[in-house]
C-alpha positions as a Markdown table, in Angstrom:
| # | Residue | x | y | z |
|---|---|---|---|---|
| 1 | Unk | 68.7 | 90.6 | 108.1 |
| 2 | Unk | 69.7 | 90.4 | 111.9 |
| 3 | Unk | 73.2 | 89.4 | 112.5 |
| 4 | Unk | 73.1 | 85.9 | 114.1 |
| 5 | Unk | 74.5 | 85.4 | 117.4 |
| 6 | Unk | 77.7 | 83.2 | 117.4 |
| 7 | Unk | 78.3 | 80.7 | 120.2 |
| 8 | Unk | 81.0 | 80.8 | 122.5 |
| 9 | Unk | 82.6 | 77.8 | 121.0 |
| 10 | Unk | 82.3 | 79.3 | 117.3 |
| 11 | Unk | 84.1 | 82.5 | 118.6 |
| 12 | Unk | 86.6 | 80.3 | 120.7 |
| 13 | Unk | 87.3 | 78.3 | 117.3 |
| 14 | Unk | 87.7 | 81.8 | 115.8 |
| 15 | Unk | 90.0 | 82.9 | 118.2 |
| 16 | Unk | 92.2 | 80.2 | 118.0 |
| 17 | Unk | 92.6 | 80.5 | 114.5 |
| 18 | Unk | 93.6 | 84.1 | 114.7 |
| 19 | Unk | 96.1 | 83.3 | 117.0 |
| 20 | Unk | 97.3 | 80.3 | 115.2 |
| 21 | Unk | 98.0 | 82.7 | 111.7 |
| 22 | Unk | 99.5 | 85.2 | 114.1 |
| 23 | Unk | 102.0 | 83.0 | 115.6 |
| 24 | Unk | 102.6 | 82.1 | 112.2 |
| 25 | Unk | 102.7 | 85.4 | 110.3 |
| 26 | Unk | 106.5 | 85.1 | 109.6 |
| 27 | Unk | 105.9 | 81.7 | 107.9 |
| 28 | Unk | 103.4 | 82.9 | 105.7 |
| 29 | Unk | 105.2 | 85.9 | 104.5 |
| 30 | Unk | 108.0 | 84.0 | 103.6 |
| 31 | Unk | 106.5 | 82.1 | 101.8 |
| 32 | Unk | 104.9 | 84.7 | 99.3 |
| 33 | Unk | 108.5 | 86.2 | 99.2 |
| 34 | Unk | 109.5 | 82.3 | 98.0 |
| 35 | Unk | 106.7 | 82.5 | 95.4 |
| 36 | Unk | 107.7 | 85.3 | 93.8 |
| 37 | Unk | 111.3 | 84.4 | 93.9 |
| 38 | Unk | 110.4 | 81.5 | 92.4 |
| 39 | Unk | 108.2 | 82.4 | 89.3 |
| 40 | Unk | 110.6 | 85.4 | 88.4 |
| 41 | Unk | 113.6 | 83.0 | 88.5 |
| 42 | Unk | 111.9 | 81.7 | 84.8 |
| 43 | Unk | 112.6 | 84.4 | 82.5 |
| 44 | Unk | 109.4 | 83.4 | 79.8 |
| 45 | Unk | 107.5 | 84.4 | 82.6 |
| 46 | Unk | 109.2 | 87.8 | 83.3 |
| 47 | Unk | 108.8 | 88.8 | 80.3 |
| 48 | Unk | 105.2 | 88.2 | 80.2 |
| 49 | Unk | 104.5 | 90.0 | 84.1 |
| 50 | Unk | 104.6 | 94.0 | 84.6 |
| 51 | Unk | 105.3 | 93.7 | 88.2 |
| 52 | Unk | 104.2 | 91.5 | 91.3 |
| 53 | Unk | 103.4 | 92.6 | 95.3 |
| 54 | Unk | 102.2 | 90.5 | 98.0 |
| 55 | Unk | 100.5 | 90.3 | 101.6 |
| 56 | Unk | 99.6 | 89.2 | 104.1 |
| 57 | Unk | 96.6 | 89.1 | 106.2 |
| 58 | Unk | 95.7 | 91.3 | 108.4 |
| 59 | Unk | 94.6 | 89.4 | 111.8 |
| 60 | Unk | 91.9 | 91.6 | 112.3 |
| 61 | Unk | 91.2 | 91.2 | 108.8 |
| 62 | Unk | 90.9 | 87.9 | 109.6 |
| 63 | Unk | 88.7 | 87.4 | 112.6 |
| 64 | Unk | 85.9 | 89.9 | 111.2 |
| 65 | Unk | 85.6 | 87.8 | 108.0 |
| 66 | Unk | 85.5 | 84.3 | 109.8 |
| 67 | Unk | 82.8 | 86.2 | 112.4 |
| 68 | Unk | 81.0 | 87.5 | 109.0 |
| 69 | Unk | 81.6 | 83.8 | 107.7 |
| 70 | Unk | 80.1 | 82.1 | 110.9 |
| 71 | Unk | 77.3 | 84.5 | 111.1 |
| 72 | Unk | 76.5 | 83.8 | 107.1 |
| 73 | Unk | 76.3 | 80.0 | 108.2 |
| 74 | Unk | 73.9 | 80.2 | 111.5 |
| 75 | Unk | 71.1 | 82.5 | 109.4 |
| 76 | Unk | 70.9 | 79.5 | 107.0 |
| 77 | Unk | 71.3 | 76.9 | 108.7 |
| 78 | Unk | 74.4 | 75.3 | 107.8 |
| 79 | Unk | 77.5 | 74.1 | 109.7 |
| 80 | Unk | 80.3 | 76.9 | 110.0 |
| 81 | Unk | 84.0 | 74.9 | 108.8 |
| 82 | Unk | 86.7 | 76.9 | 109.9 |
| 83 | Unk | 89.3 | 75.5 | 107.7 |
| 84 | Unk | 87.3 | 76.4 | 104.5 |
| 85 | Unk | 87.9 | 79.8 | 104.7 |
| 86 | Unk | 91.5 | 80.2 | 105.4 |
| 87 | Unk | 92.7 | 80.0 | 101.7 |
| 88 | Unk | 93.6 | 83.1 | 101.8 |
| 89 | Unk | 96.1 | 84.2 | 104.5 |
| 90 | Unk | 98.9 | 84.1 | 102.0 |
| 91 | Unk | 98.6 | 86.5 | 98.6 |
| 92 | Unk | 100.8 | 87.0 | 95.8 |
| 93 | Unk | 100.1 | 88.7 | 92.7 |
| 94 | Unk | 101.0 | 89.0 | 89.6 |
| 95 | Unk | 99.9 | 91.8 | 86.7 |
| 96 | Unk | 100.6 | 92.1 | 83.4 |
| 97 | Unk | 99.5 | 94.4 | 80.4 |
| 98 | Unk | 96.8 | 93.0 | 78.2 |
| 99 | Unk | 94.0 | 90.5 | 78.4 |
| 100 | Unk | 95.7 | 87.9 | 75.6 |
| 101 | Unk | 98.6 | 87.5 | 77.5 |
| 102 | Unk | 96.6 | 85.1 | 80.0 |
| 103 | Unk | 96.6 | 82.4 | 76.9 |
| 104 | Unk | 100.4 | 82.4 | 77.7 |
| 105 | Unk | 100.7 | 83.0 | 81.7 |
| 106 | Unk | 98.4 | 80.3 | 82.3 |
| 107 | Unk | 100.5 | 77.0 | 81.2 |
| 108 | Unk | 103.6 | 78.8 | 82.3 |
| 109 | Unk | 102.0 | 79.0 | 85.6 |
| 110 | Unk | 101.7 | 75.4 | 85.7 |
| 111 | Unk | 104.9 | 74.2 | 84.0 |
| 112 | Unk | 106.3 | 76.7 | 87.0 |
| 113 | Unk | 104.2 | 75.0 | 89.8 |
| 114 | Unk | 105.7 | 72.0 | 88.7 |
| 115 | Unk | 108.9 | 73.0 | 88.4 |
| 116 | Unk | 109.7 | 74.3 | 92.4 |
| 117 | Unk | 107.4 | 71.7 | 93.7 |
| 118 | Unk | 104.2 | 73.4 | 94.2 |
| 119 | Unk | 100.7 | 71.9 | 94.5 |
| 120 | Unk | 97.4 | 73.1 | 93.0 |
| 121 | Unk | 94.8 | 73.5 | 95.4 |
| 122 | Unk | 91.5 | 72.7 | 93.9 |
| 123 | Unk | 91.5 | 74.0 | 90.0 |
| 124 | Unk | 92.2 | 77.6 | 89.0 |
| 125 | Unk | 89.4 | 80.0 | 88.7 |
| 126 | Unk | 88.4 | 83.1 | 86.6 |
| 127 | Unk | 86.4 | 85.9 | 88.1 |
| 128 | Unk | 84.4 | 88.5 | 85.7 |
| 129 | Unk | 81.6 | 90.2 | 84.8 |
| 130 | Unk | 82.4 | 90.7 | 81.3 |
| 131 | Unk | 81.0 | 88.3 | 78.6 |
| 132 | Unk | 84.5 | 88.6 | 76.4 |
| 133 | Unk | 86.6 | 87.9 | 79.1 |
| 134 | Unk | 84.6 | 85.4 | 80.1 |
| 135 | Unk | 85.0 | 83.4 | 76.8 |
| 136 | Unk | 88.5 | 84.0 | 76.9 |
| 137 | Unk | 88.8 | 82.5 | 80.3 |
| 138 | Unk | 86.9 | 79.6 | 79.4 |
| 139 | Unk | 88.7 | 78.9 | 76.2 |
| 140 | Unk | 92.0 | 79.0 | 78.1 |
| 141 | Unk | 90.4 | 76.5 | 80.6 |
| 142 | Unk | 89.2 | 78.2 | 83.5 |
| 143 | Unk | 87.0 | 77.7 | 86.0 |
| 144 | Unk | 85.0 | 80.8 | 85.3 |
| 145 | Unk | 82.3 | 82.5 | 88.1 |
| 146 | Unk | 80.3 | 85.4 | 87.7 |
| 147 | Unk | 80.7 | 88.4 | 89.3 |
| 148 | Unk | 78.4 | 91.1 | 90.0 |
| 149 | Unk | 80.1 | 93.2 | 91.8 |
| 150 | Unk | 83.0 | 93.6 | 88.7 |
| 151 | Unk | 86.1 | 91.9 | 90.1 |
| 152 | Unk | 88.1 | 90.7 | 87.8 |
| 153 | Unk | 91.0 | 88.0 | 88.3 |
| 154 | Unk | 92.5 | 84.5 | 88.1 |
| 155 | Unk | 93.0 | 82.9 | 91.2 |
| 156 | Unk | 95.6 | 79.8 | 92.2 |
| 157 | Unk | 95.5 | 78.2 | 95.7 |
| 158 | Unk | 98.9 | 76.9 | 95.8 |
| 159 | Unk | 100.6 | 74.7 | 98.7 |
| 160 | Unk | 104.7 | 73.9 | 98.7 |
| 161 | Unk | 106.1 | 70.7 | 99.0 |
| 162 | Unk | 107.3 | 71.4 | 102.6 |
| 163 | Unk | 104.5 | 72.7 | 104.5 |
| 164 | Unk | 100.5 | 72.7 | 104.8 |
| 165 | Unk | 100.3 | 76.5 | 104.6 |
| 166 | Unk | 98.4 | 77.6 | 101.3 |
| 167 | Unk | 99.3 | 80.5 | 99.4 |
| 168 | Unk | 96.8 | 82.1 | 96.8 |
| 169 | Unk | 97.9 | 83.4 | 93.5 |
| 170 | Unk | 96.0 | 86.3 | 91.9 |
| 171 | Unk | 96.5 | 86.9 | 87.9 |
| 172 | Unk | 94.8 | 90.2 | 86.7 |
| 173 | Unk | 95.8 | 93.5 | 84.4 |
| 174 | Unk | 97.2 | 96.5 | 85.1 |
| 175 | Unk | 93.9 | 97.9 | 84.7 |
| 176 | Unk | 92.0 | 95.5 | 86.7 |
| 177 | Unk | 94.2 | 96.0 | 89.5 |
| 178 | Unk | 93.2 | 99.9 | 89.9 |
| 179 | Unk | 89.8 | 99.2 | 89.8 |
| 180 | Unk | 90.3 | 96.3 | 92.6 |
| 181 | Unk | 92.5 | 99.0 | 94.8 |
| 182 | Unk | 89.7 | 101.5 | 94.6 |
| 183 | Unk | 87.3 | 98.7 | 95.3 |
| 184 | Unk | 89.4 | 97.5 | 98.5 |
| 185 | Unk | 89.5 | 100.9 | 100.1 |
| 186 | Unk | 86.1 | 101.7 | 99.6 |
| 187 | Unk | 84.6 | 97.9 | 100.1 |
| 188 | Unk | 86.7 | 96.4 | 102.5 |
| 189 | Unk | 86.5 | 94.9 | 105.0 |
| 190 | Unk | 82.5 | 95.5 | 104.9 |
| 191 | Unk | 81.0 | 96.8 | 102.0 |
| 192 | Unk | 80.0 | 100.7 | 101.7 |
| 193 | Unk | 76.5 | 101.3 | 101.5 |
| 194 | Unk | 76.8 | 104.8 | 99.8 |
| 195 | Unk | 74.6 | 104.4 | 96.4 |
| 196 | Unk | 77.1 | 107.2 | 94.4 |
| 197 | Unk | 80.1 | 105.0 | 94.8 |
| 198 | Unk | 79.0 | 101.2 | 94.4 |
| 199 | Unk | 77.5 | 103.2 | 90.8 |
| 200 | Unk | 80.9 | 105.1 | 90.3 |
| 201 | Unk | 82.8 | 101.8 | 91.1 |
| 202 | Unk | 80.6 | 100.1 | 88.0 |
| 203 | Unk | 81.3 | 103.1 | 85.9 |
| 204 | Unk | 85.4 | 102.4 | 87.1 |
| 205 | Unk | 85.0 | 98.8 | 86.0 |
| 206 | Unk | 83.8 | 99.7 | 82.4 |
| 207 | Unk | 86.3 | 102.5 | 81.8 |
| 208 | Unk | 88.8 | 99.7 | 82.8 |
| 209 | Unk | 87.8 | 97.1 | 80.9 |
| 210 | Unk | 87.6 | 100.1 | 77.6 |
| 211 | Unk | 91.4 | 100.9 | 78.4 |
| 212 | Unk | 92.3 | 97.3 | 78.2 |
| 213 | Unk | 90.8 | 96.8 | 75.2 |
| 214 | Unk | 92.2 | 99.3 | 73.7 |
| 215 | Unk | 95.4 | 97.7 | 74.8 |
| 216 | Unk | 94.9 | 94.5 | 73.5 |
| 217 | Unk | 94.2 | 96.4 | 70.3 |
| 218 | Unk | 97.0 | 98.4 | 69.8 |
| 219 | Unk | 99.5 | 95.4 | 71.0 |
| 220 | Unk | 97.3 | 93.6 | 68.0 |
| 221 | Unk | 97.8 | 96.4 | 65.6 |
| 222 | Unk | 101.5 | 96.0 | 66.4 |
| 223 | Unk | 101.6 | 92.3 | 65.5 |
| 224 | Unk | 99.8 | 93.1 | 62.3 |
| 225 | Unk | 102.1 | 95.7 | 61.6 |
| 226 | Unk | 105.0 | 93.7 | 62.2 |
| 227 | Unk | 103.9 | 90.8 | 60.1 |
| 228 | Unk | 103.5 | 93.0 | 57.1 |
């Protein structure tokens, strides 16, 4: 499909958002480095997490995926809403070691939230592709969406107390995350269109999701052990 021609005041709204998130890069970035400061203050929660990063958005990032946005919007026909896709400008995330520990991240997420004054943005949301981890997200409570593209992660849109500026929260393992890094580089921003790697990405995903597994098995093993 032919890209759709954006009018001047779409790419003037554009451009002004850019700006806007420019101007307030600094803001944003300290408030992932408050996020994380905050949930590794609890020490339950620690425990639970491997390690954490975060980011920012890139600006250029930024304006090609509200032009890819606005452009999505004209071919069918609906209105382009700026402020719907800006959820985003803020990321921190957080990684652990097997799938089962999500049972316990979850409500300690929340209790957390609560604690420093943070509000939930919509409801939390599972991404997958995989039926088992799709039941697990549900019985947990999530909002779960399927993927076909193989991402896998839990996703918060947070917002503090003292400011409008949103702040999402990403929730995934170890092994997901190398499988999203080698996605990112290959897939973003715009998606490659060489047929060997989108089938070598899926091939990734499953030999991810076998290593976890095999995670979550020998930590259950271990627990069994113990118990005897």
């Amino acid at each position: 499909m032919a890209k759709a021609t954006l009018s001047k005041k779409v790419k003037g709204q554009i451009e002004r958002a850019v700006a806007s998130y420019t101007n307030d890069m600094l803001d944003y970035d300290a408030l992932t480095t408050r996020v994380i400061d905050h949930f590794t203050k609890v020490d339950k929660f620690k425990k639970l997490i491997h390690s954490s990063k975060s980011r920012t958005k890139d600006p250029d990032h930024l304006r090609d995926k509200l032009i890819r946005k606005a452009e999505k919007a004209k071919q069918e026909g609906e209105t382009f809403n700026i402020s719907e896709h800006l959820d985003d400008l803020a990321g921190v995330r957080f990684l652990h070691i097997h799938t089962k520990q999500i049972e316990l991240i979850h409500p300690l997420i929340l209790e957390i939230l609560d604690k420093f004054g943070y509000q939930l943005v919509g409801e939390p949301v599972a991404y997958t592709w995989d039926i088992e981890n799709k039941t697990l997200f549900e019985r947990v409570g999530f909002d779960t969406h399927f993927r076909e593209d193989m991402y896998t992660s839990v996703h918060y849109i947070v917002k503090p107390h003292y400011s409008d500026f949103h702040c999402e929260i990403q929730v995934r393992t170890l092994m997901e995350e190398l499988w999203g890094e080698v996605s990112h580089a290959i897939n973003y921003p715009h998606e490659t269109d060489s047929i060997p790697c989108k089938e070598q990405l899926r091939a990734l995903a499953r030999l991810a999701s076998g290593c976890t597994r095999l995670v979550d098995s020998i930590f259950i093993s271990h627990e069994h052990h113990q118990g005897n």
